[in-house]
ZAMARGU-4260 file (C-alpha; in steps of 0.2 Angstrom, whole numbers, plus 5000, padded with zeros to 4 digits):
<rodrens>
0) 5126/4953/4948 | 5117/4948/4933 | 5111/4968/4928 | 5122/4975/4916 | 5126/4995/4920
5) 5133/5007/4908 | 5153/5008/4917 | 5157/4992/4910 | 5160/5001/4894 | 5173/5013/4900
10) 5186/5013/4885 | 5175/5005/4874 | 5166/5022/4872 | 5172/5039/4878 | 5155/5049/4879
15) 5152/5039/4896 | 5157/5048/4909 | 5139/5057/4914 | 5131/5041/4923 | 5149/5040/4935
20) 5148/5056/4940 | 5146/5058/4958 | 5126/5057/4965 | 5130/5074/4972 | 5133/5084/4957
25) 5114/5079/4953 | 5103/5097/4954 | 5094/5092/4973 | 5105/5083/4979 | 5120/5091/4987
30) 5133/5084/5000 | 5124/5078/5012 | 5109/5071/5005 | 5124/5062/4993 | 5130/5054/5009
35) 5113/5049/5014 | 5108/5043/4997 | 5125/5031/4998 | 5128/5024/5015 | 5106/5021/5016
40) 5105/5013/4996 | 5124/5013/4989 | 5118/5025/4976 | 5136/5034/4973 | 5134/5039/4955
45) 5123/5044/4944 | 5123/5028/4935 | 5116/5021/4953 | 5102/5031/4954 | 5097/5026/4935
50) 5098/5005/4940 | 5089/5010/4956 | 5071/5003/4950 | 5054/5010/4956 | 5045/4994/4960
55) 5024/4999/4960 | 5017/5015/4951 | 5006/5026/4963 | 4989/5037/4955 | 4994/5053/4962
60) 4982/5062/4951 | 4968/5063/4963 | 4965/5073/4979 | 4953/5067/4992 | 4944/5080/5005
65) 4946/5073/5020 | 4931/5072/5026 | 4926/5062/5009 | 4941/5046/5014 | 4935/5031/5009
70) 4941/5019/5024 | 4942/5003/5010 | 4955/5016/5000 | 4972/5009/5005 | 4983/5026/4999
75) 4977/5044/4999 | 4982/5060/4994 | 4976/5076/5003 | 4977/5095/5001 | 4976/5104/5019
80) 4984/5116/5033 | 4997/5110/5048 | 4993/5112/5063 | 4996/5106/5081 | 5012/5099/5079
85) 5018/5092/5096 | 5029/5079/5102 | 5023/5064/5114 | 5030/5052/5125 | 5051/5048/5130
90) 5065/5040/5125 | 5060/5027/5111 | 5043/5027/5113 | 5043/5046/5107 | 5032/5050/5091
95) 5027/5066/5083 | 5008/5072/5079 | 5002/5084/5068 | 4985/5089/5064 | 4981/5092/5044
100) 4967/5099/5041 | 4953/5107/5026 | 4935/5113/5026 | 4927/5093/5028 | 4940/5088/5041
105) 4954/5085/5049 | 4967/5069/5050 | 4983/5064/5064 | 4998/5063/5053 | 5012/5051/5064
110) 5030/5051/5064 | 5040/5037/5076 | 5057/5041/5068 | 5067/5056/5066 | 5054/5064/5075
115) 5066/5078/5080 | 5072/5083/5063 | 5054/5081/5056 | 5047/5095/5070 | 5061/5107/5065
120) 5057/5107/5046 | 5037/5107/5048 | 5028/5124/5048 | 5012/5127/5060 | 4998/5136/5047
125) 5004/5132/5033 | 4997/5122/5017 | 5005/5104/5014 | 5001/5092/4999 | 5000/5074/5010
130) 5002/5057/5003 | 5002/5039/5013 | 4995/5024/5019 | 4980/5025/5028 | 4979/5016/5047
135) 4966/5016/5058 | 4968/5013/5078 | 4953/5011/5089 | 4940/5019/5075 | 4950/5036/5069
140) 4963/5036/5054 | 4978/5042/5055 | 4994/5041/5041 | 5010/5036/5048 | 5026/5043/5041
145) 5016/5053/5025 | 5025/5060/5010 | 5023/5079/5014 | 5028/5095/5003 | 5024/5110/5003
150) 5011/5119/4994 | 5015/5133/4984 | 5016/5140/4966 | 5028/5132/4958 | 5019/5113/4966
155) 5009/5102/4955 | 5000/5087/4958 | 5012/5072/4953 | 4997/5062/4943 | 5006/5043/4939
160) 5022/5041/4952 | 5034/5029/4954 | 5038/5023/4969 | 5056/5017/4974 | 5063/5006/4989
165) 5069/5019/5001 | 5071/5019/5021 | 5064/5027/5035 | 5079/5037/5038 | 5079/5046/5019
170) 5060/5049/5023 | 5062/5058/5036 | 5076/5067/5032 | 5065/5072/5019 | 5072/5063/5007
175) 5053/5054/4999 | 5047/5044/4986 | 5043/5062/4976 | 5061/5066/4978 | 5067/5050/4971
180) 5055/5054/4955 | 5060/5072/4956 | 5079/5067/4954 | 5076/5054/4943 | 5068/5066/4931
185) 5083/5078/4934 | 5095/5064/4928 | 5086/5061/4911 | 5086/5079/4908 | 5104/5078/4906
190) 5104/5062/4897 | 5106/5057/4879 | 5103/5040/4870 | 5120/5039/4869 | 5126/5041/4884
195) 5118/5020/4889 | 5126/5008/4878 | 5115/4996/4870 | 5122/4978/4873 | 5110/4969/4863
200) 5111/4966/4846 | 5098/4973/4833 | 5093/4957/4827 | 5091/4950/4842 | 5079/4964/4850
205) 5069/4963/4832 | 5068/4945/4835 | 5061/4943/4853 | 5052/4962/4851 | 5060/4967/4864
210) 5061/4990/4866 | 5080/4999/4863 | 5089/4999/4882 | 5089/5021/4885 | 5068/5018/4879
215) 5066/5003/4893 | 5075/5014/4905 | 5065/5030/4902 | 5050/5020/4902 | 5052/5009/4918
220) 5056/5027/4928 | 5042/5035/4920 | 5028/5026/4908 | 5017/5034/4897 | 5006/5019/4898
225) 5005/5003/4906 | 5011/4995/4889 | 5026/5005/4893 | 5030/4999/4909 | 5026/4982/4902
230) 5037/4982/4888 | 5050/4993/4897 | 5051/4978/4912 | 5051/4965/4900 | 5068/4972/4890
235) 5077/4973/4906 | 5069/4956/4913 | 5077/4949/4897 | 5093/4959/4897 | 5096/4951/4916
240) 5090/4932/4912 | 5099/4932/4895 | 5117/4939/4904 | 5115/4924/4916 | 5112/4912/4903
245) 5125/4917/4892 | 5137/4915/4908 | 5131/4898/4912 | 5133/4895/4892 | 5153/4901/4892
250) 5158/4889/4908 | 5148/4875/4899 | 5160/4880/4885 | 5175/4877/4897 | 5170/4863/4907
255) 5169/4854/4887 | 5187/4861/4884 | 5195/4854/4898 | 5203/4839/4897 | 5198/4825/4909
260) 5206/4806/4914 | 5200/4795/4900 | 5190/4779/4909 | 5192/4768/4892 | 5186/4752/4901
265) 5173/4744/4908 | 5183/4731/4920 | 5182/4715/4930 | 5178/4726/4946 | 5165/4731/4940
270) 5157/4718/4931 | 5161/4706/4947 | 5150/4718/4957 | 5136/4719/4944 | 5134/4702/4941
275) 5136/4694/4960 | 5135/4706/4975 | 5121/4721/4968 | 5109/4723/4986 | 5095/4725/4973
280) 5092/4725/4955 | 5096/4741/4947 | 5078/4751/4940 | 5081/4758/4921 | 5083/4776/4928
285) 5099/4771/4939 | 5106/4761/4922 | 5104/4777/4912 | 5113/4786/4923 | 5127/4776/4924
290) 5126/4775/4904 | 5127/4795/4905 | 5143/4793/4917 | 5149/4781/4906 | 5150/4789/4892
295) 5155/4805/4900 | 5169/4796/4907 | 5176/4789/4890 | 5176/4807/4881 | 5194/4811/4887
300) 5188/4826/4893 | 5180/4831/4912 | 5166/4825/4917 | 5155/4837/4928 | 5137/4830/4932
305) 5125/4834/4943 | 5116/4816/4951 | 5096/4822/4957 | 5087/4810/4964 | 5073/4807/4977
310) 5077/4802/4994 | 5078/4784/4994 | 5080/4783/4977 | 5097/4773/4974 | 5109/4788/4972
315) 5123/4780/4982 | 5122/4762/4972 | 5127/4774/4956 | 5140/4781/4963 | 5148/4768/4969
320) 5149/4761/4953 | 5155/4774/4946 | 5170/4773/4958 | 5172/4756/4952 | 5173/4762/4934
325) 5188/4772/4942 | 5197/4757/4948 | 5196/4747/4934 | 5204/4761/4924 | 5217/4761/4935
330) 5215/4779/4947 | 5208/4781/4965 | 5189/4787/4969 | 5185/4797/4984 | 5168/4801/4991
335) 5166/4817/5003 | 5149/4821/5013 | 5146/4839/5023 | 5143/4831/5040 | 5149/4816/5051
340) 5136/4806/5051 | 5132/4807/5033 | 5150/4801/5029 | 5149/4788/5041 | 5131/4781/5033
345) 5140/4780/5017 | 5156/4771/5021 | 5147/4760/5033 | 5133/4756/5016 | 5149/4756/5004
350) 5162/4746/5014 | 5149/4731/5017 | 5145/4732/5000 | 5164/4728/4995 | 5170/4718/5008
355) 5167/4701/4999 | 5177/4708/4985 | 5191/4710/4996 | 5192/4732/4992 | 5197/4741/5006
360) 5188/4757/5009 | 5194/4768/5023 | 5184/4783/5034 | 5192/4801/5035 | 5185/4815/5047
365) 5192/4827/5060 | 5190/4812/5073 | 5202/4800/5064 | 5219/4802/5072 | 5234/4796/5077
370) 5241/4780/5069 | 5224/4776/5060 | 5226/4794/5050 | 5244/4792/5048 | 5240/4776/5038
375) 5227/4782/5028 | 5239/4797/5022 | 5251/4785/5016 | 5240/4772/5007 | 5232/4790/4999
380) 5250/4795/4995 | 5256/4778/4988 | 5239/4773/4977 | 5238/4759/4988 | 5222/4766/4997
385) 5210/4766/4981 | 5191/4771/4989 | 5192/4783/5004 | 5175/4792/5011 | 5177/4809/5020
390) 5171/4825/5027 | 5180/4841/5026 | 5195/4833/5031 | 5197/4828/5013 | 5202/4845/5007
395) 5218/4848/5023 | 5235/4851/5013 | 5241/4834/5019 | 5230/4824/5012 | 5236/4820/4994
400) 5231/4806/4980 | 5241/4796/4970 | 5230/4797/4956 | 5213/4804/4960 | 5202/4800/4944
405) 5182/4803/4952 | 5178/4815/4967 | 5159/4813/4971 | 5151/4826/4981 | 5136/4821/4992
410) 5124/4837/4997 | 5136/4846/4988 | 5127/4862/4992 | 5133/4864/5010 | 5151/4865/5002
415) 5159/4881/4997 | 5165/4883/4979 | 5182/4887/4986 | 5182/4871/4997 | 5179/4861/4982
420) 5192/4868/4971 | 5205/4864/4984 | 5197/4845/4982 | 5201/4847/4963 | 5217/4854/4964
425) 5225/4838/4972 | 5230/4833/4953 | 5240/4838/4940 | 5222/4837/4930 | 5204/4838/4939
430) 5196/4823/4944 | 5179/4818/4936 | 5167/4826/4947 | 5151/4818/4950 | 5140/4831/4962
435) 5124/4825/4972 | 5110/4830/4978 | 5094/4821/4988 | 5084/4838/4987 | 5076/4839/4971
440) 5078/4853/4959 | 5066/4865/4949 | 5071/4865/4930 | 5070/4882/4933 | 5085/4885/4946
445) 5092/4872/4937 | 5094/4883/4921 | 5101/4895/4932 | 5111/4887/4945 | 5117/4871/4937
450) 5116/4877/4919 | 5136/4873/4917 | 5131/4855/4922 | 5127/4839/4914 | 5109/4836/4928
455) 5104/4816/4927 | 5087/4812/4938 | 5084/4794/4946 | 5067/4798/4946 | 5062/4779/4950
460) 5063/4771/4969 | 5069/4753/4969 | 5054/4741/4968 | 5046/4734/4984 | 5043/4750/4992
465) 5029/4758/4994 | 5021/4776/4993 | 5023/4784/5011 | 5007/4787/5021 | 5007/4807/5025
470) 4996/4812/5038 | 4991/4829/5046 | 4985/4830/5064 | 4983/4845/5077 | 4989/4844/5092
475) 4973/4842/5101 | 4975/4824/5094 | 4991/4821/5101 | 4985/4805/5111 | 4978/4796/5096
480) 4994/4799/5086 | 5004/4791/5103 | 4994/4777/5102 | 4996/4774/5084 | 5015/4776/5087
485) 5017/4764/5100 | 5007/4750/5089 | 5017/4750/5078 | 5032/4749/5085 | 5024/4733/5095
490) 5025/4727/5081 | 5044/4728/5081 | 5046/4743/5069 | 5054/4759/5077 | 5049/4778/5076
495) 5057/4796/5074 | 5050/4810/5085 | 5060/4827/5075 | 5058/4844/5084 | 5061/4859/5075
500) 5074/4872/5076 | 5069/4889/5080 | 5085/4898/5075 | 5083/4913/5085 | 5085/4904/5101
505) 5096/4891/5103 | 5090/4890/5122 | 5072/4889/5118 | 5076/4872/5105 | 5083/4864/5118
510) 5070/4865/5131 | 5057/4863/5117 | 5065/4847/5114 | 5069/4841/5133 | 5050/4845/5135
515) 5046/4834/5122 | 5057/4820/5126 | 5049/4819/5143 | 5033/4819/5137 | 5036/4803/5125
520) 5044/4794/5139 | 5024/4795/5147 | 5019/4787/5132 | 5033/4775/5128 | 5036/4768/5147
525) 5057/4764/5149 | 5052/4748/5158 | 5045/4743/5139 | 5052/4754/5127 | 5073/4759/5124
530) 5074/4779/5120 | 5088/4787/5111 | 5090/4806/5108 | 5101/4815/5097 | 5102/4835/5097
535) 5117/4851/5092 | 5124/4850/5109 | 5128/4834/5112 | 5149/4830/5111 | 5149/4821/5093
540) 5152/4805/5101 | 5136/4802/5111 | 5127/4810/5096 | 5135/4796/5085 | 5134/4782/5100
545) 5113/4786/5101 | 5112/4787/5081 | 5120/4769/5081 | 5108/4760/5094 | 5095/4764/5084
550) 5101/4759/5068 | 5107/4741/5078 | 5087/4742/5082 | 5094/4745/5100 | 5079/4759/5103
555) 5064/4758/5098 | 5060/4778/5096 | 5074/4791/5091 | 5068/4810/5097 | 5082/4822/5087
560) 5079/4839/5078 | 5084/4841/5061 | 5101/4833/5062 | 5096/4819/5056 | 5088/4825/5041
565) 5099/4818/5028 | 5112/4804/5028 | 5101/4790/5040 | 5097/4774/5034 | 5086/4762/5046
570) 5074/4752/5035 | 5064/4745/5052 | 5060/4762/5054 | 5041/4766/5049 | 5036/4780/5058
575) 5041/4799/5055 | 5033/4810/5067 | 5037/4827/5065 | 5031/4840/5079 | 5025/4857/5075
580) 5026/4854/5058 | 5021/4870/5054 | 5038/4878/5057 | 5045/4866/5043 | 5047/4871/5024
585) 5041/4860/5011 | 5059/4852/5006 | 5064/4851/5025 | 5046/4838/5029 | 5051/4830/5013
590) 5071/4827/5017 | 5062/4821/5035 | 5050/4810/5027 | 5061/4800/5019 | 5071/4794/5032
595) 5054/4781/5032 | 5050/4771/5018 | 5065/4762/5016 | 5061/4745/5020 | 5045/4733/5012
600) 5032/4738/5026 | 5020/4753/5024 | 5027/4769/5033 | 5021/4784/5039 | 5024/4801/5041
605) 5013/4811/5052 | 5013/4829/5053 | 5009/4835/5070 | 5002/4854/5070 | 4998/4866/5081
610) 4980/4873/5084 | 4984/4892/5074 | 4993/4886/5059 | 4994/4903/5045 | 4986/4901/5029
615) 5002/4899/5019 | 5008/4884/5035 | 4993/4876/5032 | 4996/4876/5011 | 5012/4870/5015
620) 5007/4855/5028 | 4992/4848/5013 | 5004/4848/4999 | 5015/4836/5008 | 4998/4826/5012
625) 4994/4827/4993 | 5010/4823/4985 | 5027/4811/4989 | 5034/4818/4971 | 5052/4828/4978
630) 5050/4836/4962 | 5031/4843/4965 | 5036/4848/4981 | 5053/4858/4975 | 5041/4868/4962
635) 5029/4871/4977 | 5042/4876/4989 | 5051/4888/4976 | 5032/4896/4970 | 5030/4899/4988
640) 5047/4904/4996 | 5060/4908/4981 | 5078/4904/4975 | 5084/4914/4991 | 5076/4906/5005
645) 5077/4889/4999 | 5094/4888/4995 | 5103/4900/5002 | 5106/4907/4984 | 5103/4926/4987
650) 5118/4925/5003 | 5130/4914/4990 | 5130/4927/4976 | 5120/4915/4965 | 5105/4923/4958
655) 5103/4941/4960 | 5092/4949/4951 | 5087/4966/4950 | 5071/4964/4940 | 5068/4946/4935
660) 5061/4932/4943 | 5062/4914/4938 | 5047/4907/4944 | 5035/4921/4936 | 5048/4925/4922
665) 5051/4904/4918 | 5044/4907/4900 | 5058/4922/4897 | 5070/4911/4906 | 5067/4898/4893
670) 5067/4913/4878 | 5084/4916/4884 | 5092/4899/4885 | 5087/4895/4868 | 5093/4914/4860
675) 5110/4911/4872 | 5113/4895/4867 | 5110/4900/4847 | 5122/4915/4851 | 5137/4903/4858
680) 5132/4889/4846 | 5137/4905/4830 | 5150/4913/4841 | 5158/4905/4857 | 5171/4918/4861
685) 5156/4933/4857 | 5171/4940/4846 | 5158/4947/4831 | 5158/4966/4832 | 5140/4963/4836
690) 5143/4955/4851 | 5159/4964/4859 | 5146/4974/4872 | 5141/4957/4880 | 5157/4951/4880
695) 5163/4965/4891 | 5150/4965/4901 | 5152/4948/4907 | 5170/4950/4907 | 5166/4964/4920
700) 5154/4959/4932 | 5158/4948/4950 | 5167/4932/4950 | 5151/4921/4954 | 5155/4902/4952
705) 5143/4889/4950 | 5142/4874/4957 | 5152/4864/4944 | 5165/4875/4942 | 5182/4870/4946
710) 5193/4885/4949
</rodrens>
């Protein structure tokens, strides 16, 4: 994680050991709320409980007489007498009622869990201090699962709470948000300022105004003021952003350091190919990228570069050039893709676009075999093999390189960290490592997940294509849509019907799709019109045999789901239909999108939704309308889903923040870049007295890897 606690400094400091004492040692807490507190929140220690952050601040200063509720207030409070406590229905359905009631009225408070336990410790006539959300079923409010003490003398009224993430299960052990705060205050009372080390230097807090870290951590449990919490959540924002920059800064450092083949030449392979067999004329954003990979490639040390670029947008052209700057320098080039199909575009795109020059490129996956993968093994082995494209089956033991100068990584993503090292390790030194990616990046993950990276952006298409038409329809206008469909492709274009995946339900995807398919066959009649279909369960080889008569022009329409979302390249294609297109996330319609617009005809992506589409679907569906810019849409897509869902970041370990977010905290994410980069700029190894506390926290915490990293 990027959060910083105070165990790192074990050794460094001996008044430390308060914050790992065991949470049960804390006054309220005990054995087995401990064992609650740590199998429901993996709060084990003292130290746990202080990082665990409330995340919203209640007003628990006011008591409302129930008969007085205001049905508009969300949260009440209420002072009253239990009565009535009873327990309804069987089995799961079972819930407990109580009645609470004062001298203006009376409220049903609910439990549907730990019903049980909770009916043991209630007491019938007696006075409780109540506090929960308010629900309302068929006209009469009732609170489900309250916050309930009770009253006596040595009970106050709370006034400004914090409220923490908890569980049903601690609620209704009895374990509540008032408890948290109660045991929180308990744990300060035995802290000093001491006992949290302070890991950012003076000059640095006076510069950016940022509060000392015990203050921040007082204040974010319990603020005097908002401009506490304010200032409080900013230090610790800061404190997380900062640690992840600084990270990012150190494997930069590394990646510089590490020495790398030195490509001194520009050669007669590459010039040959420039100068007579270039498909198109390069656009001034794929020359600068080459410049950039050039001049990377002629330091001596290794290259790691991160290639963006729209889909469509020429990313393949630059690396295969770049592999050609590899051969002329005298080492081999390899290419490897996450899926089959993927690899198989590029080898068939790269190997006609050698075959005049008389360089063999071979095609490794898992269905090479036999005497075809024998022979490609040896030619690796023997240097005589100098341009291979592959999938996983790159990385197998046996497959070993003479010289292996330049490893490009298409959709490199869907690779593991580990999987790629294995690709690196091949070598006596790391290859040049070129990483691509068709699904545009957010300067903002950027910074924080390709920070150790060189990034370049082809952020031109090739000229001669034009902007993609993107239309929404509902599905009440299905039969117009058809009809435009079939028009165009009597015209001799051909069309994509995608599907979507429901993930829950394999089962339900494939009937949704077979339902589908028979329903374009009523529009596209098989005595006219040739349909190929391409789904999960097909075997691979009518997957690949379907994909490959419609990129011959062998049918007309292709029904798939997203499996053919990235890596298909039919330029007579003009038509995207994608069906309930309400299902799909910004970067998904966009990836979909551009499998149209490849050739010189106008093309046209229709979004097909259905009749109820949410709020948030339909933002989604007229952004793609609005905009064909990949990198518009990434923003979009990560203001409205986050780092976590759109890339699969929070399951990878990438960005884990406890506090920070980098689409609302993007201006203290840039702060901290600049004061990161100043700090390593003054003092790589963080050796300065000043700085030994940073150094041993990021010596400390998880072995995340970025993307760039090589071991």
């Amino acid at each position: 994680m990027f959060y910083a606690t105070n165990s790192y400094f074990c050794g460094i400091s001996s008044n430390q050991s308060i914050l790992e004492s065991p949470i049960e040692f804390l006054k309220g807490v005990g054995p087995q709320r401990g064992e609650l507190l740590r199998t429901e929140l993996e709060i084990s220690t003292f130290e746990d409980l202080l990082y665990h952050y409330p995340y919203r601040y209640a007003d628990r200063s006011q008591v409302t007489r129930i008969g007085f509720i205001d049905p508009k207030t969300e949260y009440v409070q209420l002072v009253g007498t239990l009565v009535n406590i009873s327990e309804e229905g069987e089995g799961r359905k079972k819930r407990l009622i109580a009645t609470l009631y004062d001298d203006t009225g009376r409220i049903d408070l609910l439990w549907f869990q730990g019903a049980q336990w909770m009916k043991k410790s209630l007491k019938e006539n007696v006075r409780y201090i109540v506090y929960g959300k308010l629900n309302y079923f068929n006209g009469v409010v009732n609170i489900a699962h309250p916050e309930i003490e009770l009253l006596n003398a040595e009970t106050s009224i709370p006034g400004r709470q914090p409220v923490y993430p908890t569980t049903e299960k601690l609620k209704v052990r009895g374990v509540t948000n008032r408890s948290f705060a109660k045991l929180t205050q308990a744990l300060f009372e035995k802290l000093q300022p001491g006992d949290v080390m302070e890991i950012l230097p003076q000059e640095l807090r006076n510069q950016y105004k940022l509060c000392g870290r015990f203050q921040a951590l007082r204040w974010i449990h319990f603020p005097d003021t908002e401009e506490h919490e304010q200032a409080a959540r900013h230090r610790m924002k800061w404190e997380e952003l900062f640690l992840s920059q600084l990270k990012i800064g150190r494997l930069r450092l590394q990646h510089t350091a590490q020495q790398g083949w030195h490509f001194g030449k520009v050669g007669d392979t590459f010039n040959e190919f420039f100068s007579k067999h270039l498909p198109f004329p390069l656009t001034n954003a794929q020359k600068r990228v080459l410049k950039e990979i050039r001049q990377d490639t002629g330091t001596g040390k290794q290259m790691n570069r991160l290639l963006q670029g729209d889909v469509g947008s020429g990313k393949t052209i630059v690396a295969l050039m770049s592999m050609l700057l590899a051969l002329d320098n005298g080492f081999q080039a390899c290419i490897m893709a996450p899926t089959e199909i993927l690899a198989q575009q590029h080898y068939f795109s790269i190997s006609g676009m050698l075959r005049d020059m008389g360089i063999e490129v071979r095609l490794l996956t898992g269905n090479v075999k036999g005497k075809p993968r024998k022979e490609i093994l040896e030619q690796l082995a023997d240097g005589s093999l100098r341009i291979v494209v592959g999938t996983h089956a790159l990385l197998e033991d046996n497959v070993q390189f003479k010289n292996l100068g330049l490893a490009v990584i298409d959709e490199q993503h869907r690779f593991g960290v580990g999987q790629r090292a294995r690709l690196w390790k091949k070598n006596e030194m790391p290859p040049h490592i070129l990483v691509m990616t068709a699904t545009p990046i957010p300067r903002t993950l950027a910074m924080t997940m390709y920070g150790d990276l060189d990034v370049s952006v082809i952020d031109e298409l090739p000229p001669g294509r034009q902007p993609i038409k993107t239309i929404l329809a509902r599905d009440m206008e299905r039969a117009r849509v058809m009809q435009f469909m079939r028009s165009e492709v009597d015209k001799g274009r051909q069309a994509y019907i995608v599907y979507p995946l429901i993930e829950e339900s394999e089962k339900m995807d494939y009937e949704s799709l077979m339902a589908g398919y028979e329903q374009v066959k009523i529009w596209f009649d098989e005595n006219k019109y040739r349909i190929a279909m391409v789904h999960g369960r097909q075997e691979a080889a009518e997957r690949e045999r379907n994909m490959q008569r419609f990129a011959k022009g062998e049918a007309n329409v292709l029904v798939a789901t997203t499996v053919i979302e990235v890596g298909v390249n039919v330029p007579n294609a003009s038509v995207m239909l994608i069906e309930s297109a309400e299902r799909f996330g910004l970067s998904q319609m966009h990836q979909l999108r551009g499998r149209v617009g490849r050739g010189a005809e106008q093309s046209y992506c229709i979004l097909l939704a259905g009749s109820k589409v949410s709020d948030e679907s339909y933002k989604r569906l007229q952004i793609m309308v609005s905009t064909n810019d990949g990198f518009k849409i990434a923003e979009e897509d990560l203001a409205m889903r986050g780092p976590g869902d759109m890339y699969g970041t929070k399951q990878s370990g990438l960005i884990k923040f406890k506090l920070a977010d980098i689409v609302q905290d993007s201006g203290i994410l840039e702060e901290t870049r600049v004061a990161a980069l100043n700090m390593l700029t003054n003092d790589p190894g963080l050796t300065s007295a000043q700085h030994q506390p940073l150094r041993y926290v990021l010596s400390q915490q998880g072995k995340q890897s970025h993307w760039g990293k090589i071991s």
